[in-house]
C-alpha positions as CSV (number, residue, x, y, z in Angstrom):
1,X,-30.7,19.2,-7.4
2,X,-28.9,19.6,-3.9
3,X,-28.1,15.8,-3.9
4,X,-26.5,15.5,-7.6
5,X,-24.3,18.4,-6.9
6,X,-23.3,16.2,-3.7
7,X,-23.0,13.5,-5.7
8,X,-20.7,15.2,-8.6
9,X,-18.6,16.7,-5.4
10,X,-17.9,13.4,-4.1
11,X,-17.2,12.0,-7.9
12,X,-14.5,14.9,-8.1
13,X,-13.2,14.0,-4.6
14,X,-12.9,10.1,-5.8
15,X,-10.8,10.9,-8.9
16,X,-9.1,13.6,-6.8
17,X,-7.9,10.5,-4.7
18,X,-7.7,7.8,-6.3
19,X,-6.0,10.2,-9.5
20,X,-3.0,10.7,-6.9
21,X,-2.7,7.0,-5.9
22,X,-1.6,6.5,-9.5
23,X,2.0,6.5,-10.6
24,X,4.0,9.5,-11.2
25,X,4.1,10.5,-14.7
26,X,7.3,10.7,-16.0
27,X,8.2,14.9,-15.9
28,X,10.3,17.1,-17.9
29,X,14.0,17.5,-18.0
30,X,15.4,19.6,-15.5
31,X,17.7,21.9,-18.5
32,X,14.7,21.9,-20.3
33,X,12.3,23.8,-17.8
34,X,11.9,27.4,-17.6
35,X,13.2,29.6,-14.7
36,X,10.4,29.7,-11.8
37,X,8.1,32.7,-11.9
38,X,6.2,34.1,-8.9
39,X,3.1,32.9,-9.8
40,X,0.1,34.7,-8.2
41,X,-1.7,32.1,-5.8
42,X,-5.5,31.8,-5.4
43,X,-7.3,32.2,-2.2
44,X,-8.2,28.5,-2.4
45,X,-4.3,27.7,-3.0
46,X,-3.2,30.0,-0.4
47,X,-6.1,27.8,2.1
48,X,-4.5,24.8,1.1
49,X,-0.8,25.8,1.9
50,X,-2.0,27.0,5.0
51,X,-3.7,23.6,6.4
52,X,-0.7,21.8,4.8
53,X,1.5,23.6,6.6
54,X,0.0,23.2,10.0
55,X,-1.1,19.9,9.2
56,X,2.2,18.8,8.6
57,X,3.6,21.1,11.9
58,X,0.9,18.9,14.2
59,X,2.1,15.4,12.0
60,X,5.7,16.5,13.4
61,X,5.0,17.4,17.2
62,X,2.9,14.0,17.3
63,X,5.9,12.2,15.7
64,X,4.1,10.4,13.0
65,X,5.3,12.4,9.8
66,X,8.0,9.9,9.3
67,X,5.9,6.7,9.7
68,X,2.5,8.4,7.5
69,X,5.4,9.2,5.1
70,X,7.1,6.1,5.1
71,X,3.8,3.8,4.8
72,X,2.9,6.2,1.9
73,X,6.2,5.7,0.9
74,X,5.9,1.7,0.7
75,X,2.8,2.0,-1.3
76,X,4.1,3.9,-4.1
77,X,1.8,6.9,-3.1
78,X,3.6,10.3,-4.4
79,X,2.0,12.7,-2.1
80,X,3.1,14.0,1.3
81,X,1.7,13.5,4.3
82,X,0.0,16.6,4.9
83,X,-1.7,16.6,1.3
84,X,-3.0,12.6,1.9
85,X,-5.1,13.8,5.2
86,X,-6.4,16.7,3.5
87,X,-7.6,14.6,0.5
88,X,-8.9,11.9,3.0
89,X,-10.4,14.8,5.2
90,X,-12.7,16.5,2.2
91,X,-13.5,12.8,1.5
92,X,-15.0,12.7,4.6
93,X,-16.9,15.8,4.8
94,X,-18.5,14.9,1.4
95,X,-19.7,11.5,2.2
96,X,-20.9,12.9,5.5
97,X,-22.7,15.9,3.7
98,X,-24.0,12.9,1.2
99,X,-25.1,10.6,3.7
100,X,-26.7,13.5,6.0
101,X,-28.8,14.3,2.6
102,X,-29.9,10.6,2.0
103,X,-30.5,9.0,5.5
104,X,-29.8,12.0,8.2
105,X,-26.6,12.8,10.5
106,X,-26.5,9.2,11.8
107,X,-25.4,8.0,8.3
108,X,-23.4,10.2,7.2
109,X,-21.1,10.2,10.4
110,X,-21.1,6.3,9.6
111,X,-19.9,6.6,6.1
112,X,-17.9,9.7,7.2
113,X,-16.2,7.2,9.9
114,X,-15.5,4.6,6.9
115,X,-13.3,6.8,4.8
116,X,-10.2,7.0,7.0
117,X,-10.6,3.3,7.8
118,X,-10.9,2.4,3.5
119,X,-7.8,4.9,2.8
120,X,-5.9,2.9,5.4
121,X,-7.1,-0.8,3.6
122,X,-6.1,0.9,0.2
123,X,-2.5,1.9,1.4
124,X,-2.2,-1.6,2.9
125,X,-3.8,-3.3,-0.6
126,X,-1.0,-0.8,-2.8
127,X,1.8,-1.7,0.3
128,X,0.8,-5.7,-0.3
129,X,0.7,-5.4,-3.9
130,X,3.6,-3.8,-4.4
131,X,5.7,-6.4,-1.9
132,X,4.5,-8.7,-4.4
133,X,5.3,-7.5,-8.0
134,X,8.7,-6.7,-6.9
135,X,9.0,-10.6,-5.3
136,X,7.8,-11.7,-8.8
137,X,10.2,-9.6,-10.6
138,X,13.2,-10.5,-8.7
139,X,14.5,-13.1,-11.0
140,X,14.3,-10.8,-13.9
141,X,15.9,-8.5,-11.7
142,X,19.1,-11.5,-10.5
143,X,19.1,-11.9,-14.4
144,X,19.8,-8.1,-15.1
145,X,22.5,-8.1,-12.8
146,X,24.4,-10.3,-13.9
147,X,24.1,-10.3,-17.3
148,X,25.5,-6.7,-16.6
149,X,28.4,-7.8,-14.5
150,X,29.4,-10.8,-17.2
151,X,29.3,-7.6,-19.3
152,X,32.0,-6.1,-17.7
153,X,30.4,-3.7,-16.1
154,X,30.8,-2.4,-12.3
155,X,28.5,-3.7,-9.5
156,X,26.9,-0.2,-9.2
157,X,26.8,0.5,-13.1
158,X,24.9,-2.9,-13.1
159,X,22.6,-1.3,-10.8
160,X,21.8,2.0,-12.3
161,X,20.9,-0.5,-15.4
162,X,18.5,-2.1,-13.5
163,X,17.2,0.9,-12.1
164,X,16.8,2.1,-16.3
165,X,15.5,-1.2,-17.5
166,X,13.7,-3.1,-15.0
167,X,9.7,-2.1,-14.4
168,X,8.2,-0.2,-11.5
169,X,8.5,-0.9,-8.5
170,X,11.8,-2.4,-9.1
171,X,13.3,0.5,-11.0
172,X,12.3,2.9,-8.0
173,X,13.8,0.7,-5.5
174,X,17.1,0.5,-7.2
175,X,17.0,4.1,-8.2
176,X,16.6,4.9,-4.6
177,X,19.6,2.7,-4.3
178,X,21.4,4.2,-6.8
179,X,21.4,7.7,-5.1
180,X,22.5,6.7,-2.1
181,X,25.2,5.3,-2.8
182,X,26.0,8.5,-4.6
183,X,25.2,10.5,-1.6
184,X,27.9,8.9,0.6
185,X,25.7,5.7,2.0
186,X,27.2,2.1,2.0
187,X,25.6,-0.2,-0.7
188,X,25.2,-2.9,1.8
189,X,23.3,-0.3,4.1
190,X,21.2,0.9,1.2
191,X,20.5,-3.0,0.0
192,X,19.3,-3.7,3.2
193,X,17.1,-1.1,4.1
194,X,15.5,-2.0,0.6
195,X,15.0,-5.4,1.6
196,X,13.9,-4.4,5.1
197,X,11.3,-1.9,3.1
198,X,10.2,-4.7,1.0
199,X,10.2,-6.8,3.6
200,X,11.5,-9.2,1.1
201,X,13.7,-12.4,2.6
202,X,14.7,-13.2,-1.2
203,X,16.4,-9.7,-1.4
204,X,17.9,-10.0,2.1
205,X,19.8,-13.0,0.6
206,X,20.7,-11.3,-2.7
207,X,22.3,-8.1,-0.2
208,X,24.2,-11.0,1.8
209,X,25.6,-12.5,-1.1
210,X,26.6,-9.1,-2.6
211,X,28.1,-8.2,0.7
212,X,30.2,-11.2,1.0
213,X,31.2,-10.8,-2.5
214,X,32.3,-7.0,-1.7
215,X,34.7,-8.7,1.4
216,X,36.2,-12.2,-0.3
217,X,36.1,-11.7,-3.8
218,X,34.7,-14.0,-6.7
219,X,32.2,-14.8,-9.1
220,X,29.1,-12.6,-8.4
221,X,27.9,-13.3,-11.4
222,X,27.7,-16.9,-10.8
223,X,26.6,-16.6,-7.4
224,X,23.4,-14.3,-8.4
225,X,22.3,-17.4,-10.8
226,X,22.5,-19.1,-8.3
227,X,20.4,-17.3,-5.6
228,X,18.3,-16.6,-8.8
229,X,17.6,-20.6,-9.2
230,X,16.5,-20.5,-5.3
231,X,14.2,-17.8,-5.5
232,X,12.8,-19.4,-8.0
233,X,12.3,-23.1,-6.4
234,X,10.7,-21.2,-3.7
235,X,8.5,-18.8,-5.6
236,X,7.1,-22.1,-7.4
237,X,6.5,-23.9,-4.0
238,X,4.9,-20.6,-2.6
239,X,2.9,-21.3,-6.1
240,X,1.8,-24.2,-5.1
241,X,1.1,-23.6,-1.7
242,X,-1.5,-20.4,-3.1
243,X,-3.3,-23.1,-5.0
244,X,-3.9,-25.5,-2.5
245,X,-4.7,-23.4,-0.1
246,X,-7.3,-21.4,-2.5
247,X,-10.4,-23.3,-2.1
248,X,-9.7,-22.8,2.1
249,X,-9.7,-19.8,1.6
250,X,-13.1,-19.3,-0.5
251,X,-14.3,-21.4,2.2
252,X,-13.6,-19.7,4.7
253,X,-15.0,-15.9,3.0
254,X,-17.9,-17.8,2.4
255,X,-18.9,-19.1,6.3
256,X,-17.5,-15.5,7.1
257,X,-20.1,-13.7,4.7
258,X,-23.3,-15.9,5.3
259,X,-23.6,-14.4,8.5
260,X,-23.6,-10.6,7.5
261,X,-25.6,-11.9,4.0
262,X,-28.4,-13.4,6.5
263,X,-28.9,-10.2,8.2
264,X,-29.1,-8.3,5.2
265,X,-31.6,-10.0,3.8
266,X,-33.8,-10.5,7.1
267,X,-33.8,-6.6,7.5
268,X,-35.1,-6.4,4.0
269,X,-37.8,-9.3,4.2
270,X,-38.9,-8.7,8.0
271,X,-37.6,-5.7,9.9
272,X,-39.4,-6.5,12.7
273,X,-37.4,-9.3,13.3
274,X,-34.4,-7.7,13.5
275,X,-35.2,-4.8,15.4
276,X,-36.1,-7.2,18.4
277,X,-32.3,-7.8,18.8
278,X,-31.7,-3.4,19.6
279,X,-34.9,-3.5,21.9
280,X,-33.8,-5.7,24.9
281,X,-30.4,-6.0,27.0
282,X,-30.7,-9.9,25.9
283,X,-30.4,-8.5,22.3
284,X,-27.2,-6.6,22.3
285,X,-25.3,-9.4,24.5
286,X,-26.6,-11.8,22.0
287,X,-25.1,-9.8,18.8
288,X,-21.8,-8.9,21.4
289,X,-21.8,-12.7,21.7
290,X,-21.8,-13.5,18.0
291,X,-19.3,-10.6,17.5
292,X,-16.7,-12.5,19.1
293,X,-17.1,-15.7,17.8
294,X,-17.1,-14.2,13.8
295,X,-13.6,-12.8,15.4
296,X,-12.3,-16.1,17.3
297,X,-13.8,-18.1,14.1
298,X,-12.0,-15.5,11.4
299,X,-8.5,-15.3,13.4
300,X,-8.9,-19.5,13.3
301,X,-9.7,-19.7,9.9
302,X,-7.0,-17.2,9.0
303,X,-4.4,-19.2,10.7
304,X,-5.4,-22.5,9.0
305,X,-5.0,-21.3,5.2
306,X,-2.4,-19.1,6.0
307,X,1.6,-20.9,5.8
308,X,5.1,-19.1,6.1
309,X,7.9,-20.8,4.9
């Protein structure tokens, strides 16, 4: 009984977290919301503000508000800071309350250890994701442009259009552009802190060109097909690249795995065996010994399917 009320905890703290990784939903108009009314909080509420608060006071005397908040930020996570570690924090006090019932204290500190280190590979998977659907919707993006500017429309008008029209995260980025430009920023400044939050060397070029344009004068509209055509010559080489390079890659996850896949089944089949390698000095040096070569042999492999062009 004790362990399926665990288990439904840790279900509820799952959709909790992955339920706030999703994308915002889209919220009602501002003229058409009722005046705020002092709403009674719950003890539990009133907890929560409380740990926010000082977790987000600590987050700003350690001086890493700004870069949890920008990394959450990057991937398209809208929650603060303070309300990510708290989520990540009753994460880890189910799974270590889960693992404590199933295998004792030495488990559940282990799986309680893996939850920070999975919500940092899930930011970096939404981060990396992200990076890449806006790359692949750049040339929509070029197209948008200036199909608004032979339009007639402003450079900035052609913007906000993108930032109605175009899909997430595009229409975010360029929304964020948007208003701050209307907050007093330069448009070069805000195009290339969006390329340098993208980390996107396509963009980069598009903010040159529209910064050159914005000095001499010309045909923006022509030079955005053009940039356009080059992003695209390279997206199809990067393309091709990704394909060749594929079966490397399953290659090398696959002589990375056996190693890990052998041990797994050895502890299942003969125990014994393995237990000789935690009973001896000789042991641990030998599984310190094949610790770094999986991590000489990875970093080798990595750099031999791996091209930047």
């Amino acid at each position: 009984m004790i362990i399926a009320a665990v288990l439904l905890l840790f279900l509820a703290a799952a959709l909790i977290i992955f339920g706030a990784f999703k994308p915002g939903q889209e919220r009602l108009a501002m003229e058409r919301r009722r005046p705020a009314e002092a709403i009674p909080q719950s003890g539990l509420s009133r907890i929560t503000s409380s740990a926010a608060d000082a977790i987000a006071s600590a987050l700003e005397r350690l001086g890493w508000s700004r870069s949890l908040a920008a990394g959450l930020e990057r991937a398209g996570v809208k929650i603060t800071p303070p309300e990510f570690l708290i989520l990540v924090f009753s994460a880890m006090l189910t799974v270590l309350l889960l693992g404590y019932l199933l295998g004792g204290i030495a488990l559940g500190l282990l799986m309680a250890l893996i939850v920070p280190v999975g919500a940092k590979l899930l930011l970096g998977f939404k981060e990396s994701n992200r990076r890449t659907v806006f790359a692949n919707q750049l040339d929509d993006t070029l197209q948008l442009l200036s199909g608004g500017l032979r339009a007639g429309h402003s450079l900035l008008r052609a913007i906000d259009a993108v930032s109605h029209e175009a899909e997430s995260p595009t229409n975010e980025e360029f929304a964020r552009i948007v208003n701050e430009t209307r907050l007093g920023r330069d448009l070069n400044d805000a195009l290339e802190q969006a390329a340098e939050r993208m980390r996107s060397e396509d963009f980069s070029w598009v903010a040159q060109a529209i910064g050159i344009h914005r000095e001499v004068g010309g045909d923006l509209a022509g030079v955005l097909d053009q940039v356009g055509h080059t992003i695209r010559e390279r997206n199809q080489i990067r393309r091709q690249v990704a394909g060749l390079s594929a079966e490397g890659k399953m290659s090398a996850y696959i002589l990375f795995a056996i190693p890990f896949a052998v041990i797994g089944i050895l502890t299942l089949t003969s125990p014994s065996y393995i237990a000789k390698f935690i009973q001896s000095p000789l042991g641990y040096a030998m599984i310190g010994a094949a610790i770094v070569m999986l991590t000489i042999g990875g970093i080798w492999m990595k750099k031999v399917v791996s091209f930047k062009f």
